[in-house]
Backbone as CSV, one residue per row, in Angstrom:
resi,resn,N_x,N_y,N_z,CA_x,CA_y,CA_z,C_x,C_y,C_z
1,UNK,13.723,-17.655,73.681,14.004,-16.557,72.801,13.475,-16.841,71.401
2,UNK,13.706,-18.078,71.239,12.978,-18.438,69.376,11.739,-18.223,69.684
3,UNK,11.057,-18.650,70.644,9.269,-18.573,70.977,8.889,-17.101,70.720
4,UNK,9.956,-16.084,71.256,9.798,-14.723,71.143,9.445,-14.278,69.395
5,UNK,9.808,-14.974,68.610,9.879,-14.229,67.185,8.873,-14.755,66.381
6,UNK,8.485,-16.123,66.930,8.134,-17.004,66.244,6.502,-16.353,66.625
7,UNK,6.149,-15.863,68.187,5.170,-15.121,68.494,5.112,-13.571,67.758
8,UNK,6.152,-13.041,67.827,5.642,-11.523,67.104,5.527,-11.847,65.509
9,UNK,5.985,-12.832,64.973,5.833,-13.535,63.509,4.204,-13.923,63.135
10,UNK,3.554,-13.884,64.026,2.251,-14.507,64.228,1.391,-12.847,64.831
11,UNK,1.926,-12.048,64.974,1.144,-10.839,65.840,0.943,-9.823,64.296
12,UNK,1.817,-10.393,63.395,2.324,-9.250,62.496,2.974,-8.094,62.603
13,UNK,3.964,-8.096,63.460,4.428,-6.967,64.393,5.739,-7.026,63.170
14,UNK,6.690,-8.243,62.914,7.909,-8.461,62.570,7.789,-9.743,61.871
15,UNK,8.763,-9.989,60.611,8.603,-10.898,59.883,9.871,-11.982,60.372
16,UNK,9.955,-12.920,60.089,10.371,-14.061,60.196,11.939,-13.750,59.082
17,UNK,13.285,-13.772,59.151,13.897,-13.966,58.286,15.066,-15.222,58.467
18,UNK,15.157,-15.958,57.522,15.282,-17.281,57.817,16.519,-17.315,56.321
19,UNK,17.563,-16.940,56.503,18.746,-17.292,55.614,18.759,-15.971,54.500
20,UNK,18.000,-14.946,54.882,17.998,-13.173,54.049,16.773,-13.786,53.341
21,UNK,15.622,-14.524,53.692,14.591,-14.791,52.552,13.414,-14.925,53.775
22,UNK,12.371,-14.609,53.000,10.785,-14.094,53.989,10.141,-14.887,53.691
23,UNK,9.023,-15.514,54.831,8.700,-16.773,54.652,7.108,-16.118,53.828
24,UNK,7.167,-14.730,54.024,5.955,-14.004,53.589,6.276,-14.146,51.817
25,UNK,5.175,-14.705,51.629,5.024,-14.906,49.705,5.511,-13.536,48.930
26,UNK,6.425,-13.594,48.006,6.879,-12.975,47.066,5.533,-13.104,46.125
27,UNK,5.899,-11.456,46.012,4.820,-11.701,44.080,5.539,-12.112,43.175
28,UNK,4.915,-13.164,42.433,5.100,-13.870,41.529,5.269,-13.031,40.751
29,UNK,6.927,-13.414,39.714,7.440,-12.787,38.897,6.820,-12.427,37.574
30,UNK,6.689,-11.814,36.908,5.930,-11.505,35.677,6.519,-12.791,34.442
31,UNK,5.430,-13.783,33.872,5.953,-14.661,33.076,6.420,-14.174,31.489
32,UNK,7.407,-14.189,31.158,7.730,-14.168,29.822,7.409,-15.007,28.666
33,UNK,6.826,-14.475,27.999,6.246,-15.204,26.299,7.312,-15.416,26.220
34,UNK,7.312,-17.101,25.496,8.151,-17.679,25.024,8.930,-17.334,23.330
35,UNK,7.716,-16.889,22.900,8.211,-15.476,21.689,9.208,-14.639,21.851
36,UNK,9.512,-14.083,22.668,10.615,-13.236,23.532,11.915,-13.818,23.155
37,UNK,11.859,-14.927,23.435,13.357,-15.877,23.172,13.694,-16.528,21.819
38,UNK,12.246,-17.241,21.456,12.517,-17.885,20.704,11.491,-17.628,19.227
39,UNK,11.968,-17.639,18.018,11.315,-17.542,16.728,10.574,-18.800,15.820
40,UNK,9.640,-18.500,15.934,8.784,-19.849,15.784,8.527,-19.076,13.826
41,UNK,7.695,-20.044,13.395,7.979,-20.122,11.550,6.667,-19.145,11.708
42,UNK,5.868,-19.908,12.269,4.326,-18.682,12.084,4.277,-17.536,12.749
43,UNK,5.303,-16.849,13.440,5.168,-15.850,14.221,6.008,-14.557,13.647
44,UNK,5.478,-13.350,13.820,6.420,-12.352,13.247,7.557,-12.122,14.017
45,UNK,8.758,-11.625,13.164,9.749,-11.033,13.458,9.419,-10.088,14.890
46,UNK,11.026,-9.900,15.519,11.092,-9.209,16.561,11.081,-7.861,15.420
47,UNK,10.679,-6.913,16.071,11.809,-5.570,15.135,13.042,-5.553,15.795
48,UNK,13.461,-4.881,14.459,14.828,-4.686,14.646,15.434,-3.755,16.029
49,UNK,16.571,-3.803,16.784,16.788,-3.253,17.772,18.177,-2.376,17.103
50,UNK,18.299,-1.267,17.254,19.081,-0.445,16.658,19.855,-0.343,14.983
51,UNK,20.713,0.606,14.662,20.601,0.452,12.840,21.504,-0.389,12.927
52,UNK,22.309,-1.425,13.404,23.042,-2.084,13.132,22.605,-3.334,12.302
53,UNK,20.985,-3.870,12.525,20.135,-4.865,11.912,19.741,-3.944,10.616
54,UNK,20.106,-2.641,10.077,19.011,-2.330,8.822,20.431,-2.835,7.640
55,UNK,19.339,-3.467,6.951,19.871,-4.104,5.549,19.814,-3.317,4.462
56,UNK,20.584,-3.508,3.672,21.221,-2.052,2.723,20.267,-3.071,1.719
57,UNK,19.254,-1.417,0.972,18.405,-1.638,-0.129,18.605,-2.928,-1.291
58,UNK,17.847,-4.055,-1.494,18.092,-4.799,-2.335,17.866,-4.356,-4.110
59,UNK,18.519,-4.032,-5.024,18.190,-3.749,-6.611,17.546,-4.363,-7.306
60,UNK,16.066,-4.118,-8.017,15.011,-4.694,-8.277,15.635,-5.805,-9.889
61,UNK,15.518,-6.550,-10.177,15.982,-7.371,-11.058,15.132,-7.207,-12.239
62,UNK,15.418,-6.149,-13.535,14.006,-5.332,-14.548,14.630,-6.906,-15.736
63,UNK,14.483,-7.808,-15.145,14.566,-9.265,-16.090,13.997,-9.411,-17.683
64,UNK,13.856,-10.530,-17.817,12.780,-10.215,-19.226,11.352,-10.275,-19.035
65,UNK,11.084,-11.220,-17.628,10.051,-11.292,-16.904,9.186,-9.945,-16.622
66,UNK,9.839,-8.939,-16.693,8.953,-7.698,-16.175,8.889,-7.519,-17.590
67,UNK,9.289,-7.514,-18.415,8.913,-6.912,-20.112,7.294,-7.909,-20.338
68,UNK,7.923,-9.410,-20.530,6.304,-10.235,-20.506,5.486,-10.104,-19.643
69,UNK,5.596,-9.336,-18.326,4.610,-9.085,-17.248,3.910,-8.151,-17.648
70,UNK,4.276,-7.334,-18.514,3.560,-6.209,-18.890,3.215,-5.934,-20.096
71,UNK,3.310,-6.830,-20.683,2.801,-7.212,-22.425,1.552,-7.898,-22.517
72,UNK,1.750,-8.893,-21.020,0.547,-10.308,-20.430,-0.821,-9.371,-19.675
73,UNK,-0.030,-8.267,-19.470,-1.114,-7.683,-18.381,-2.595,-6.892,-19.099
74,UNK,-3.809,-7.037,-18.423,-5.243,-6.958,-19.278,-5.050,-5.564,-19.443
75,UNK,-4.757,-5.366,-21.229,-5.068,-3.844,-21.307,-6.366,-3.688,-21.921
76,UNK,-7.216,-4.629,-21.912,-8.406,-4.202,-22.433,-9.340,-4.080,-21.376
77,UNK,-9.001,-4.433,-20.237,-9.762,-3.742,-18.949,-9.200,-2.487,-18.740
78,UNK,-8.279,-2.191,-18.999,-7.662,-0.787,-18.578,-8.403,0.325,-19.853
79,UNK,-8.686,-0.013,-20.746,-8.946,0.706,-22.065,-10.510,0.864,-21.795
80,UNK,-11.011,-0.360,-20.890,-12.694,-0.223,-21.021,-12.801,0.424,-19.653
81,UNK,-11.666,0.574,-18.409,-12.181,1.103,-17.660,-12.218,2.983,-17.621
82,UNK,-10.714,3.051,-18.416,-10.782,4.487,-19.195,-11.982,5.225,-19.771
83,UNK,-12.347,4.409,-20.708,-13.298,4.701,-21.546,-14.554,5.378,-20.478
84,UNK,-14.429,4.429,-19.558,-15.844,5.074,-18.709,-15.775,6.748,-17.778
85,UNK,-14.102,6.436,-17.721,-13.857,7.963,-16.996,-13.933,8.997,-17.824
86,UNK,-13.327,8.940,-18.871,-13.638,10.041,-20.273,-13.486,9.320,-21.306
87,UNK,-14.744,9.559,-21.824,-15.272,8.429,-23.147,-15.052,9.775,-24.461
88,UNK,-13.725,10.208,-24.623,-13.648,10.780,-25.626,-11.992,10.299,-26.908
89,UNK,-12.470,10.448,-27.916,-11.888,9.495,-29.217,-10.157,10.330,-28.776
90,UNK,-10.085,11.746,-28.468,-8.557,12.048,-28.182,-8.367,11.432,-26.921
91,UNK,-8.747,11.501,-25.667,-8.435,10.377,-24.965,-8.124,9.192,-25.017
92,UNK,-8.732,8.182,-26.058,-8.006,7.252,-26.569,-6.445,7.002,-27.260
93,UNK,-6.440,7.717,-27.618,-4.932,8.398,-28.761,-4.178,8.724,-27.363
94,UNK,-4.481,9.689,-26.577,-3.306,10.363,-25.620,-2.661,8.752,-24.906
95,UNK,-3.840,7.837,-24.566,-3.361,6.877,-23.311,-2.991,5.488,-24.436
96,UNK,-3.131,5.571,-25.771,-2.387,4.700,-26.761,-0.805,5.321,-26.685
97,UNK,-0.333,6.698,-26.686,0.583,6.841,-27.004,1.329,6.759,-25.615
98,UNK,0.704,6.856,-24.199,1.251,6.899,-22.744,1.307,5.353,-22.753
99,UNK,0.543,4.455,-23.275,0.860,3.046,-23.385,2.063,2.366,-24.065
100,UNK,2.242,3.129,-25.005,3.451,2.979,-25.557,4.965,3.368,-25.008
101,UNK,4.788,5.082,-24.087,5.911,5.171,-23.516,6.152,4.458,-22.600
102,UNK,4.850,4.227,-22.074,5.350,2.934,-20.998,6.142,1.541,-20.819
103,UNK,6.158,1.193,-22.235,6.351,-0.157,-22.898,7.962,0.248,-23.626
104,UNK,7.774,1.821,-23.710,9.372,2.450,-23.964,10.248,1.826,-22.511
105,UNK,10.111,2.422,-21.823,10.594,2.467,-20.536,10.824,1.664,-20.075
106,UNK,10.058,0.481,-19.934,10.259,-0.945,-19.454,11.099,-1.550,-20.154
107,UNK,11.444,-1.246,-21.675,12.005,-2.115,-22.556,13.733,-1.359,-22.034
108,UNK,13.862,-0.137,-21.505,14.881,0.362,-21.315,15.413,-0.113,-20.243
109,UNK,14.777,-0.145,-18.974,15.237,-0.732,-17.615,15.637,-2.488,-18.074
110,UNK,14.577,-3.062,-18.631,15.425,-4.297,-19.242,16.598,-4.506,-19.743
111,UNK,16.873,-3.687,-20.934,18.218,-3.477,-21.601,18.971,-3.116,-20.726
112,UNK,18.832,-2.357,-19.725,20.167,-1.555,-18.871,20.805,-2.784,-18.029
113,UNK,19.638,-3.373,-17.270,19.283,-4.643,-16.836,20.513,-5.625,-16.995
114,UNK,20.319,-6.104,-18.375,20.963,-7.202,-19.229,22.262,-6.825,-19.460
115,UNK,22.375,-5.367,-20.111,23.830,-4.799,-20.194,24.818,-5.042,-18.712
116,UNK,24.281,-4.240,-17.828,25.030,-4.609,-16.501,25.391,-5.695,-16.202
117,UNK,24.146,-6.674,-16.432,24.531,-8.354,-15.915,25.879,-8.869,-17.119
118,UNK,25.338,-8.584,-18.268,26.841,-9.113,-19.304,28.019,-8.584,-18.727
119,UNK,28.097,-7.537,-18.602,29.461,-6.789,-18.434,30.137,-7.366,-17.064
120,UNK,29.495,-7.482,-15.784,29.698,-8.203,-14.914,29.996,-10.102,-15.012
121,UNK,29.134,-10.495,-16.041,29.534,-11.890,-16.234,30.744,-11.675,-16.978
122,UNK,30.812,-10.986,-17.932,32.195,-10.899,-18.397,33.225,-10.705,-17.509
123,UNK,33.575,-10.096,-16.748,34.453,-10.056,-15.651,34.540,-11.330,-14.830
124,UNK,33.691,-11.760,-14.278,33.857,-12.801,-14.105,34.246,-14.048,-14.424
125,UNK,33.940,-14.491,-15.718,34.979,-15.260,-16.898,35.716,-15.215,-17.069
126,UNK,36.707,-13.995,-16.589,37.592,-13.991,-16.830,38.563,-13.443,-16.069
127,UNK,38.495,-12.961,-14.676,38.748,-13.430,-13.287,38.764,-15.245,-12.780
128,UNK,37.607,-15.950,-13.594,37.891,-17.435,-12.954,38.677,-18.134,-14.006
129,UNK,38.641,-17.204,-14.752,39.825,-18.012,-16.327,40.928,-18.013,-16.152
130,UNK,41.106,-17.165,-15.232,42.907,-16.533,-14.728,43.338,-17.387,-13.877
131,UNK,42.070,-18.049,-12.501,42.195,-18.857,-11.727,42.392,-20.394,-12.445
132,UNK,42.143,-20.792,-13.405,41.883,-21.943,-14.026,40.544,-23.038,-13.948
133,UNK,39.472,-22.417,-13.489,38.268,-22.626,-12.938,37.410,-22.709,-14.235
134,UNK,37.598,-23.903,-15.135,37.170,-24.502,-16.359,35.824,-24.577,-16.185
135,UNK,35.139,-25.393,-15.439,33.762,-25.280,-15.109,32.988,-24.117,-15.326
136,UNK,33.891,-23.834,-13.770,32.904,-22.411,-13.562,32.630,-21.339,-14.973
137,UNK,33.788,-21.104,-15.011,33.881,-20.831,-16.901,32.988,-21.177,-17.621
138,UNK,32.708,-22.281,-17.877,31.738,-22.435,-18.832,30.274,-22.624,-18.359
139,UNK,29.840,-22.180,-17.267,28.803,-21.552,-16.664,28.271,-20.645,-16.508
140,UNK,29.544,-20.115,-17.139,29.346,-18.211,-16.595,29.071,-18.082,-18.193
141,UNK,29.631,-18.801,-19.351,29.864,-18.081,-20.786,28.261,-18.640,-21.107
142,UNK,27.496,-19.891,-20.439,26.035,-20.395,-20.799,25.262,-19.425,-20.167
143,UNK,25.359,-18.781,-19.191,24.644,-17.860,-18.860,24.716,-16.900,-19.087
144,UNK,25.843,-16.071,-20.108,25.831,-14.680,-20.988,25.433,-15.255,-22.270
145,UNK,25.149,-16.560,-22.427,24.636,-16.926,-23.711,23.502,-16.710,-23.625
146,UNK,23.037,-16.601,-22.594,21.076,-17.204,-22.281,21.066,-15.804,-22.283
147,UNK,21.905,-14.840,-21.171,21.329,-13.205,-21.178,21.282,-12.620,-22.753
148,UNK,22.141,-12.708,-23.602,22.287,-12.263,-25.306,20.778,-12.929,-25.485
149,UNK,20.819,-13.585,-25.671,19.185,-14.371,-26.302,18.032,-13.381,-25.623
150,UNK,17.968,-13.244,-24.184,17.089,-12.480,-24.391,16.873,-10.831,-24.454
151,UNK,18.023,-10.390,-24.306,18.245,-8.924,-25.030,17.650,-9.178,-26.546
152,UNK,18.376,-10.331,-27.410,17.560,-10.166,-28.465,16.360,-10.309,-29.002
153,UNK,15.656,-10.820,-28.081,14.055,-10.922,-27.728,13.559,-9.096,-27.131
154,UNK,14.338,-9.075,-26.509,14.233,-7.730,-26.018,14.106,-6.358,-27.036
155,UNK,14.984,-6.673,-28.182,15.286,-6.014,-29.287,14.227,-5.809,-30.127
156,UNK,13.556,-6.857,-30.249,12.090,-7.240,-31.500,11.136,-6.559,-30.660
157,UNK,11.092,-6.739,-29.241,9.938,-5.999,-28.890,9.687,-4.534,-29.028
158,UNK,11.583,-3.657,-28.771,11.592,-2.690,-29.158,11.426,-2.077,-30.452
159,UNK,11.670,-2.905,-31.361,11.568,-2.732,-33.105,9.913,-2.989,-33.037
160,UNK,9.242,-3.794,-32.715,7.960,-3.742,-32.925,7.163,-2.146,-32.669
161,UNK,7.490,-2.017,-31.779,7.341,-0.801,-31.184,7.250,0.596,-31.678
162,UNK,8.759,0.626,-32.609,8.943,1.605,-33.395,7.636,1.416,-34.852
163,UNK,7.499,0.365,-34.875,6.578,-0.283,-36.149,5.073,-0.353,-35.495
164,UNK,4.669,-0.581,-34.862,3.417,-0.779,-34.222,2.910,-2.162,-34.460
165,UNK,3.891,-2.767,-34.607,3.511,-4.393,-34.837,4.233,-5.356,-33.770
166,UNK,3.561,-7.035,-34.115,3.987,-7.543,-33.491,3.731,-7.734,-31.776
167,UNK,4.581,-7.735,-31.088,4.123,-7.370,-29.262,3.774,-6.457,-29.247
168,UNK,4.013,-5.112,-29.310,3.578,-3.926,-29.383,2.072,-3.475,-29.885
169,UNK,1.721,-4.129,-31.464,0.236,-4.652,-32.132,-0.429,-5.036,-30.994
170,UNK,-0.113,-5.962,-30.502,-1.497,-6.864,-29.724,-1.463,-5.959,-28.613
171,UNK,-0.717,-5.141,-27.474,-1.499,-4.945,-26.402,-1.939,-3.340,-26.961
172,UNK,-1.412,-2.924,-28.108,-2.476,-1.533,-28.648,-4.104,-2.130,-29.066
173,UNK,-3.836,-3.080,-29.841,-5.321,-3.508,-30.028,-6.015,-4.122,-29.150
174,UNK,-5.697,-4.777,-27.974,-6.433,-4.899,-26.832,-6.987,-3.657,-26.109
175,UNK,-5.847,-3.113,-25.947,-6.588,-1.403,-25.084,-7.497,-0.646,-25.795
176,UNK,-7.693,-0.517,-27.268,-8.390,0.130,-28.246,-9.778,-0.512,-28.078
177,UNK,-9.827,-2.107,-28.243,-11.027,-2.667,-28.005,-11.616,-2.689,-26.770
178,UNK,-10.867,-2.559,-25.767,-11.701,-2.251,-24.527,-12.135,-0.813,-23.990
179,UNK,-11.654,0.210,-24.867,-11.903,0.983,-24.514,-13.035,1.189,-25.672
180,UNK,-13.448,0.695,-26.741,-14.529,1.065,-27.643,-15.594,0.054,-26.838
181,UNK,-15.119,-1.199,-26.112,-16.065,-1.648,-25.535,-16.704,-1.060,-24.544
182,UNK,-15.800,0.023,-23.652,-16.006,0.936,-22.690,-17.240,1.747,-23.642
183,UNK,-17.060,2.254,-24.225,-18.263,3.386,-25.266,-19.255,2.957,-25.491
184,UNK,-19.325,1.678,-26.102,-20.201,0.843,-25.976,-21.247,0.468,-24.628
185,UNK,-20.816,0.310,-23.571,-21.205,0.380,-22.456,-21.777,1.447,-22.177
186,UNK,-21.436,2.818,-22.622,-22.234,3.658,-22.213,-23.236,3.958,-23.403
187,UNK,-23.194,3.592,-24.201,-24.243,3.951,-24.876,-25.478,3.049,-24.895
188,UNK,-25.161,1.493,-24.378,-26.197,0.807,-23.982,-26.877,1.596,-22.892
189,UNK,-26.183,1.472,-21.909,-26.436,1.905,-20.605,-27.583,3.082,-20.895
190,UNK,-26.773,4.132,-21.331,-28.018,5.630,-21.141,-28.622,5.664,-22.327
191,UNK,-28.535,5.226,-23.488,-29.682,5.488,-24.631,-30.489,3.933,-24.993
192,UNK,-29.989,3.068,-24.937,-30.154,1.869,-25.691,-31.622,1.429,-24.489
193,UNK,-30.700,1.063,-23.242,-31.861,0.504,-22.595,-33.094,1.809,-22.035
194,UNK,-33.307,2.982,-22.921,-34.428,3.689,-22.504,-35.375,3.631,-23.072
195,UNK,-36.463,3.243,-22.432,-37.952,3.277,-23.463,-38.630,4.548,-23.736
196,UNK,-39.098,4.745,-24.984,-39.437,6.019,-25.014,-41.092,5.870,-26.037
């Protein structure tokens, strides 16, 4: 009787089953990237799998760092690249005075900035003052010392401002000179280098 199966096993008539498993080859299971499981340093993130992973918006930090980021930044390429789009003397004046509101604005998000952070360190000083947390205390009062310092750095830039001196002076006279250097450029360009 075994000869019987073991022959139609061999005819291809009927398969062989030997403990609920076929001696006929399974397709090989589909292999999984090891990415799948595991997060390696050079490899990107999975995405996220439903909103339970989305992270609530982080608040941009308008420091003193963004005030000197934008005092440091080349306005005399910006003035000479102007110059080439409309090389006219009220155009200069309109984007001196849009340079300035700009330098308004930044100086405001700073201040708001600094205000919030004091008012919050203040609370805090005095929430850990209540606790008796001496240290911490006087960590928190060196670091509303350091924020005052540069609000008042913050202050001169805005007073310059109102004055046209000072921080305010240098990146107007950078943009002015690059944009007369811009004029310059075109007047080499189409009259200067033509032979006639």
């Amino acid at each position: 009787m075994f000869n019987f199966f073991k022959s139609a096993g061999r005819n291809g008539n009927t398969t062989e089953n030997l403990n609920g498993h076929s001696p006929v080859a399974a397709p090989p299971s589909p292999e999984i990237e090891e990415r799948v499981f595991i997060e390696s340093a050079g490899a990107p993130a999975a995405p996220p799998i439903g909103n339970f992973t989305d992270k609530a918006p982080v608040p941009a930090d308008h420091n003193i760092g963004v005030l000197f980021a934008f005092l440091d930044r080349n306005h005399e390429a910006k003035g000479y690249d102007d110059a080439l789009l409309n090389p006219d003397s009220s155009h200069l004046d309109q984007n001196r005075e849009a340079l300035k509101n700009e330098l308004g604005r930044t100086i405001n998000k700073v201040k708001t900035f600094y205000e919030d952070f004091i008012q919050e360190t203040e609370f805090h000083i005095l929430s850990r003052g209540r606790s008796g947390m001496v240290d911490m205390v006087e960590e928190l009062e060196m670091k509303k010392k350091i924020a005052l310092g540069h609000v008042e750095k913050v202050r001169e830039v805005e007073e310059s401002l109102g004055h046209e001196d000072g921080d305010c002076k240098g990146i107007l006279i950078s943009y002015t000179r690059g944009f007369k250097n811009g004029l310059a450029a075109i007047s080499h360009h189409h009259i200067l280098t033509r032979r006639f």
